[in-house]
VEXPAPA-253058 format. One record per atom (N, C-alpha, C): atom name; x, y, z; chain. Coordinates in steps of 0.02 Angstrom, whole numbers. Layout:
semar site:CA&x:X&y:Y&z:Z&unit:A
...
//
This chain:
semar site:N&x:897&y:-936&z:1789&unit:A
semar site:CA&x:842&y:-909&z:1750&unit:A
semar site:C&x:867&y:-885&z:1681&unit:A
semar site:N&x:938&y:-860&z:1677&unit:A
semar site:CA&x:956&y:-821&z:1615&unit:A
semar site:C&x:934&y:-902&z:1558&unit:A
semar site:N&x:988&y:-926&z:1591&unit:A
semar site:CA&x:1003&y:-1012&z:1560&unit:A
semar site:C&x:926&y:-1029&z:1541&unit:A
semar site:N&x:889&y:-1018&z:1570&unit:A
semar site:CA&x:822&y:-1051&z:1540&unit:A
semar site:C&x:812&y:-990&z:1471&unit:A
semar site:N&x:813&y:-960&z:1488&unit:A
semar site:CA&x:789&y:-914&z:1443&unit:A
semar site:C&x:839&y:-907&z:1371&unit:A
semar site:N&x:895&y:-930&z:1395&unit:A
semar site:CA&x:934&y:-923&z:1313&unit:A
semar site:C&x:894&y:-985&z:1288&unit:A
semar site:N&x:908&y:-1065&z:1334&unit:A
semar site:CA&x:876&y:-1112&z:1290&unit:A
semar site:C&x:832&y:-1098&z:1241&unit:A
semar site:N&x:768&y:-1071&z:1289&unit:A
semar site:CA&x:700&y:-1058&z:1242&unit:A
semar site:C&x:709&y:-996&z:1187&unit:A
semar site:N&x:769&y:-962&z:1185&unit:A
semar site:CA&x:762&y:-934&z:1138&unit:A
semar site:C&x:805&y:-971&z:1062&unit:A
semar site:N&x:830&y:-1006&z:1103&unit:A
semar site:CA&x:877&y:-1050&z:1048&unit:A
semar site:C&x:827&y:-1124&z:1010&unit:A
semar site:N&x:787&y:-1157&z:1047&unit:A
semar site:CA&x:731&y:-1162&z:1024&unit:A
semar site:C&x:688&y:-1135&z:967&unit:A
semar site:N&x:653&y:-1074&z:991&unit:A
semar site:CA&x:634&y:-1046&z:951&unit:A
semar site:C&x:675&y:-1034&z:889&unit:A
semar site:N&x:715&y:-1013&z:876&unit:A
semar site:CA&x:760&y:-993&z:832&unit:A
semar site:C&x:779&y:-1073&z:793&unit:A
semar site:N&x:749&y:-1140&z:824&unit:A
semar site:CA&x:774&y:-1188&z:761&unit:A
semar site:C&x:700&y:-1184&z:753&unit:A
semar site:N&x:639&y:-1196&z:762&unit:A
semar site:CA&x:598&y:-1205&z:745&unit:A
semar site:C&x:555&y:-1163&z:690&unit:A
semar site:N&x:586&y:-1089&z:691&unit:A
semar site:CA&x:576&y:-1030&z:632&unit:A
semar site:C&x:611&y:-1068&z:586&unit:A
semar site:N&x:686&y:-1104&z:589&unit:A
semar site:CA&x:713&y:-1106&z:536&unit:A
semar site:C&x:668&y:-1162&z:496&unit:A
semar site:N&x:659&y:-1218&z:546&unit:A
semar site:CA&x:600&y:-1274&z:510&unit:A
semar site:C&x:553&y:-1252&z:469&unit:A
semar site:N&x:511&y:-1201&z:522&unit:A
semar site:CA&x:470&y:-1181&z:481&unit:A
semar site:C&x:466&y:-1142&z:404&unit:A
semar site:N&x:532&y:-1108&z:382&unit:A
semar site:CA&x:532&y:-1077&z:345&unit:A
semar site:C&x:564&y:-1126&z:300&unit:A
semar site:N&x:602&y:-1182&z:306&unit:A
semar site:CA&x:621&y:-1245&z:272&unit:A
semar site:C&x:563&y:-1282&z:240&unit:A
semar site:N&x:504&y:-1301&z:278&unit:A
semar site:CA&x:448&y:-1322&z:253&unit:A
semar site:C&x:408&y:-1278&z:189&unit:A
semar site:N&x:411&y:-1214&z:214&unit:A
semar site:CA&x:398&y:-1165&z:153&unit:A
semar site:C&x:433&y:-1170&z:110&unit:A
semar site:N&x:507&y:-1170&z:95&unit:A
semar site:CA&x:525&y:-1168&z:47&unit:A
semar site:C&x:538&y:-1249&z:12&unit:A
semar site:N&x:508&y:-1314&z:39&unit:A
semar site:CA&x:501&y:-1360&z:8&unit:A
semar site:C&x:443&y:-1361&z:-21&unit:A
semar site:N&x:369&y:-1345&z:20&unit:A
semar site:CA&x:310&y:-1341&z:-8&unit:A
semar site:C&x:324&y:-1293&z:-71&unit:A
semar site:N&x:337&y:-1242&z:-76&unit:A
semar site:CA&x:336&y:-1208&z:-131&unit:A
semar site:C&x:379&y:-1228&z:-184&unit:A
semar site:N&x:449&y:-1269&z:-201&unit:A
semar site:CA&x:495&y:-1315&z:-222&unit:A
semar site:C&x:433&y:-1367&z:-233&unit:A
semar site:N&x:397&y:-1392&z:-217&unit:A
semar site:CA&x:373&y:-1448&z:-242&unit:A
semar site:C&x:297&y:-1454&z:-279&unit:A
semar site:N&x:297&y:-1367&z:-265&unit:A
semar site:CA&x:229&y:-1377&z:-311&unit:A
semar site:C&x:225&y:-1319&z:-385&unit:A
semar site:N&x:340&y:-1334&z:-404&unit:A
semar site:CA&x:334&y:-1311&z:-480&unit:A
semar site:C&x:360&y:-1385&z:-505&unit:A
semar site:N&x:297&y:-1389&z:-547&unit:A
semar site:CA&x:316&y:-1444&z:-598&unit:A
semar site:C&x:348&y:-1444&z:-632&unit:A
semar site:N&x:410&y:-1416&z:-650&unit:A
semar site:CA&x:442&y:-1407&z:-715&unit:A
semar site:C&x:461&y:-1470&z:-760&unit:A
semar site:N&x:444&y:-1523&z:-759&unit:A
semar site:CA&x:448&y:-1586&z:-796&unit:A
semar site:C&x:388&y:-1584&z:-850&unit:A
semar site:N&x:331&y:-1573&z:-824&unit:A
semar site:CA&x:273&y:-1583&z:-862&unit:A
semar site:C&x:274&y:-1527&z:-911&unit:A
semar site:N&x:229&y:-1562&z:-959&unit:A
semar site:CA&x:233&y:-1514&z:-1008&unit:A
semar site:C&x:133&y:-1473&z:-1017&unit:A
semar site:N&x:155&y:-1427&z:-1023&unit:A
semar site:CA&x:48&y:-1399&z:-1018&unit:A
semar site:C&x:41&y:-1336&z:-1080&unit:A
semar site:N&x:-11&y:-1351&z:-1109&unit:A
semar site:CA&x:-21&y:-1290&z:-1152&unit:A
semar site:C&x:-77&y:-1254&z:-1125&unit:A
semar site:N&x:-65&y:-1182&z:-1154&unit:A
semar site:CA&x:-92&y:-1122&z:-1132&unit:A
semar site:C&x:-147&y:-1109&z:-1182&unit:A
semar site:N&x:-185&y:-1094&z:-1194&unit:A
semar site:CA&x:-248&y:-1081&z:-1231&unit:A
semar site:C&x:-276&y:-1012&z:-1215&unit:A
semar site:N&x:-261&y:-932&z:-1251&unit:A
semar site:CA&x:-283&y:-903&z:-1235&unit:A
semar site:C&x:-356&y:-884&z:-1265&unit:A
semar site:N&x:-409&y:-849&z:-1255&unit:A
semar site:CA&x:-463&y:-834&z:-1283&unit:A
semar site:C&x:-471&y:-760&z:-1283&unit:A
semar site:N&x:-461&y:-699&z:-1343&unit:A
semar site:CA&x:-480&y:-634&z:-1320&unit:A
semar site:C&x:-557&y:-626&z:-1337&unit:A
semar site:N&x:-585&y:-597&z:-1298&unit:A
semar site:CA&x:-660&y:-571&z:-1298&unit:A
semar site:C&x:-651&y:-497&z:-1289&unit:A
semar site:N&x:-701&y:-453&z:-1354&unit:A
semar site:CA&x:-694&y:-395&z:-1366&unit:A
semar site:C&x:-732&y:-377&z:-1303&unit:A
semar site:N&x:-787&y:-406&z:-1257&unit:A
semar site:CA&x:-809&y:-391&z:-1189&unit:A
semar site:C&x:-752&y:-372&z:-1138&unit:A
semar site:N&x:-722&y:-420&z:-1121&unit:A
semar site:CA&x:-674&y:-428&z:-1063&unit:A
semar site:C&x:-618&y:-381&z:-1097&unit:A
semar site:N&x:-601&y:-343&z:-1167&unit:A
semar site:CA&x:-569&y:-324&z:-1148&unit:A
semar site:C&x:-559&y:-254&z:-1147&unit:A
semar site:N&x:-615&y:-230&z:-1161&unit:A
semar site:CA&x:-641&y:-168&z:-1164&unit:A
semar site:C&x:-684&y:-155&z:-1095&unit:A
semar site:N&x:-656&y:-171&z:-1037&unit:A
semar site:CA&x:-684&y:-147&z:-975&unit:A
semar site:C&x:-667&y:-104&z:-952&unit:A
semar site:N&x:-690&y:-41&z:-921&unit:A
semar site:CA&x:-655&y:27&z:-911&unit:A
semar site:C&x:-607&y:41&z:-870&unit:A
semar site:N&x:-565&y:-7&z:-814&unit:A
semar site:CA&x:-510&y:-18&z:-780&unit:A
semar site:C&x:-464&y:-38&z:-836&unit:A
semar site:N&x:-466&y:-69&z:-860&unit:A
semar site:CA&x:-430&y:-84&z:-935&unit:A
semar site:C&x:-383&y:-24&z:-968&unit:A
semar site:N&x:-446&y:18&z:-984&unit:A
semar site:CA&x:-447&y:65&z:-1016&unit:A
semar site:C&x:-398&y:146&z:-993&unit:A
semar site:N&x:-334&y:154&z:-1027&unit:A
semar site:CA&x:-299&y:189&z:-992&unit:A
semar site:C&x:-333&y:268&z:-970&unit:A
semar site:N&x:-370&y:293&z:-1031&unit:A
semar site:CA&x:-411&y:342&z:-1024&unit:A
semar site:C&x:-437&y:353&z:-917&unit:A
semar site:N&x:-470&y:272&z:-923&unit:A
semar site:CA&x:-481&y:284&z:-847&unit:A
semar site:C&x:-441&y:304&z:-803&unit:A
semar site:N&x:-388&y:276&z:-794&unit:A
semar site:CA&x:-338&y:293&z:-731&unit:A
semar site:C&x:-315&y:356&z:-765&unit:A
semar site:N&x:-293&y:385&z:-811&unit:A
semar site:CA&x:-290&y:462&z:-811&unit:A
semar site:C&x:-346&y:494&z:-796&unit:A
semar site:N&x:-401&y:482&z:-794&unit:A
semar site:CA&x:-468&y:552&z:-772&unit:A
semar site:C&x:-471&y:514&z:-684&unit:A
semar site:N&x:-470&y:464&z:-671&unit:A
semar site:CA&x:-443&y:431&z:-597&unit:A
semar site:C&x:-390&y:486&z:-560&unit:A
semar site:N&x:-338&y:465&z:-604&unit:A
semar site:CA&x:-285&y:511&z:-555&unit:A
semar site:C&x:-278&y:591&z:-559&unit:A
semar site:N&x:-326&y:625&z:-588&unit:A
semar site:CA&x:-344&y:683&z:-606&unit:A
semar site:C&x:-395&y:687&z:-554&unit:A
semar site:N&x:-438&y:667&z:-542&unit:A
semar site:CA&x:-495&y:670&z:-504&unit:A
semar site:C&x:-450&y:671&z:-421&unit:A
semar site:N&x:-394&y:647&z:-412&unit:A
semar site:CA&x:-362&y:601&z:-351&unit:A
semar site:C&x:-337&y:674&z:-337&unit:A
semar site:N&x:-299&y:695&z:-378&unit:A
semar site:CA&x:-252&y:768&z:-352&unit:A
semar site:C&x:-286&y:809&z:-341&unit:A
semar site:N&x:-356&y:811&z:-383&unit:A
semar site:CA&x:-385&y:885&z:-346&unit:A
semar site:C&x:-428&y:864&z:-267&unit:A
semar site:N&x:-417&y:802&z:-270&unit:A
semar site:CA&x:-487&y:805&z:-204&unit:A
semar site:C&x:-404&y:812&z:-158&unit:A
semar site:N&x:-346&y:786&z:-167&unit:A
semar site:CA&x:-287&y:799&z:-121&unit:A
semar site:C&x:-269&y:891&z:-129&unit:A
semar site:N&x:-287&y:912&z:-179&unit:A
semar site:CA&x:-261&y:996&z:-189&unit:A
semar site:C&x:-324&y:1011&z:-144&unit:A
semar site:N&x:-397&y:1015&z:-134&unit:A
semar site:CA&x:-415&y:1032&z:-105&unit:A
semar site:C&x:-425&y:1043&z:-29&unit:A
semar site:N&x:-404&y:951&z:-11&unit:A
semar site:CA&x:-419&y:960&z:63&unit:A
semar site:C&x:-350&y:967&z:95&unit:A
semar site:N&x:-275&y:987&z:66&unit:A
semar site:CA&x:-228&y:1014&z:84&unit:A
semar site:C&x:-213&y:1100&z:79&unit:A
semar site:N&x:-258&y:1133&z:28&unit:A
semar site:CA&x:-280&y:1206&z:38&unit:A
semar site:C&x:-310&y:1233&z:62&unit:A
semar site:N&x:-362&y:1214&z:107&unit:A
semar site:CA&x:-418&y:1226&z:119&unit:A
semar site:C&x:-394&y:1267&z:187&unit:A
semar site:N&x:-320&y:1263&z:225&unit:A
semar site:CA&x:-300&y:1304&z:269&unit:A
semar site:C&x:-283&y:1377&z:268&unit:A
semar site:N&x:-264&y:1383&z:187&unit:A
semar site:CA&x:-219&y:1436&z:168&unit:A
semar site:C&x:-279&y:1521&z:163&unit:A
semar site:N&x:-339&y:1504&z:150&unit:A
semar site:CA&x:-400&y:1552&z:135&unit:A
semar site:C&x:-395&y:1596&z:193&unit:A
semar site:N&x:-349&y:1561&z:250&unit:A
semar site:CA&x:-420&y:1609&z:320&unit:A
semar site:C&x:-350&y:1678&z:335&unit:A
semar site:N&x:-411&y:1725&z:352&unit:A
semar site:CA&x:-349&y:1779&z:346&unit:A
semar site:C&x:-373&y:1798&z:416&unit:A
semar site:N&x:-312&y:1812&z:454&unit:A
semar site:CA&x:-341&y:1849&z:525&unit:A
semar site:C&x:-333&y:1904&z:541&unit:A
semar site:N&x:-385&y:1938&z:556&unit:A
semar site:CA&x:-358&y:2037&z:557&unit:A
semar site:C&x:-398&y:2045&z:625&unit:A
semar site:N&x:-339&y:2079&z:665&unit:A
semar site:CA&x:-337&y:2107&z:720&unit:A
semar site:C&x:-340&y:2190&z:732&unit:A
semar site:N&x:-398&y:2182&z:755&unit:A
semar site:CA&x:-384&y:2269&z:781&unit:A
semar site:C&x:-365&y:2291&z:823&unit:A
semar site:N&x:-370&y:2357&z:841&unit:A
semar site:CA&x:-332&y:2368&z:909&unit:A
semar site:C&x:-361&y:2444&z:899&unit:A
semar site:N&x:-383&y:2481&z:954&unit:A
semar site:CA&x:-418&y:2530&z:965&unit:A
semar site:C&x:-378&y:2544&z:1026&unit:A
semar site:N&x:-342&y:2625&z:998&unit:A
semar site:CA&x:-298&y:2650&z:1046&unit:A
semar site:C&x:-354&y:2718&z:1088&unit:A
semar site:N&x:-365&y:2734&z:1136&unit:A
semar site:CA&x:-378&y:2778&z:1185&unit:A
semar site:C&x:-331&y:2844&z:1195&unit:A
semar site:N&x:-363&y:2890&z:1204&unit:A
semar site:CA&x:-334&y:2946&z:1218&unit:A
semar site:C&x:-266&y:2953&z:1283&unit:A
semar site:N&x:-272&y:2906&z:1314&unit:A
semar site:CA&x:-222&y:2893&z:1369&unit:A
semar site:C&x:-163&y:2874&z:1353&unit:A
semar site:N&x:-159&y:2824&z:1293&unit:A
semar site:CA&x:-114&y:2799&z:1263&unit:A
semar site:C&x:-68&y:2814&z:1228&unit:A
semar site:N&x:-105&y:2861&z:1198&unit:A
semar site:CA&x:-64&y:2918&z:1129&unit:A
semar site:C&x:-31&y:2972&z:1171&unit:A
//
């Protein structure tokens, strides 16, 4: 039983390697570096003034992020517990 079981793991172990061989040919074969291609950019004052863009955003973003994290990590610290204790004449 051991013997069966190394096989199939030795198996497995060529067939990952295939598989990860095929990946790295598929991906090897789909950079063209022979051909030659031009790039054509277009700026549009639309697209590029969108408010993710815009650094302003992710600073009032990550401002907005710390207080909702400052809040719901303080929100333990408020509670105060006061205990009384009422001593009897027996006691004293």
């Amino acid at each position: 039983m051991k013997h069966f079981t190394k096989a199939v793991t030795a198996y497995k172990m060529i067939i990952a390697t295939l598989i990860a061989l095929f990946i790295q040919i598929a991906t090897f074969a789909q950079d063209d570096a022979g051909s030659s291609t031009t790039v054509t950019t277009h700026t549009h004052s639309e697209s590029s003034n969108t408010w993710y863009t815009q650094p302003w955003a992710w600073i009032v973003g990550g401002i907005i992020l710390v207080l909702i994290l400052i809040a719901l990590f303080s929100g333990g610290r408020d509670k105060v517990i006061v205990r009384e204790r009422t001593t009897t004449e027996r006691e004293v």
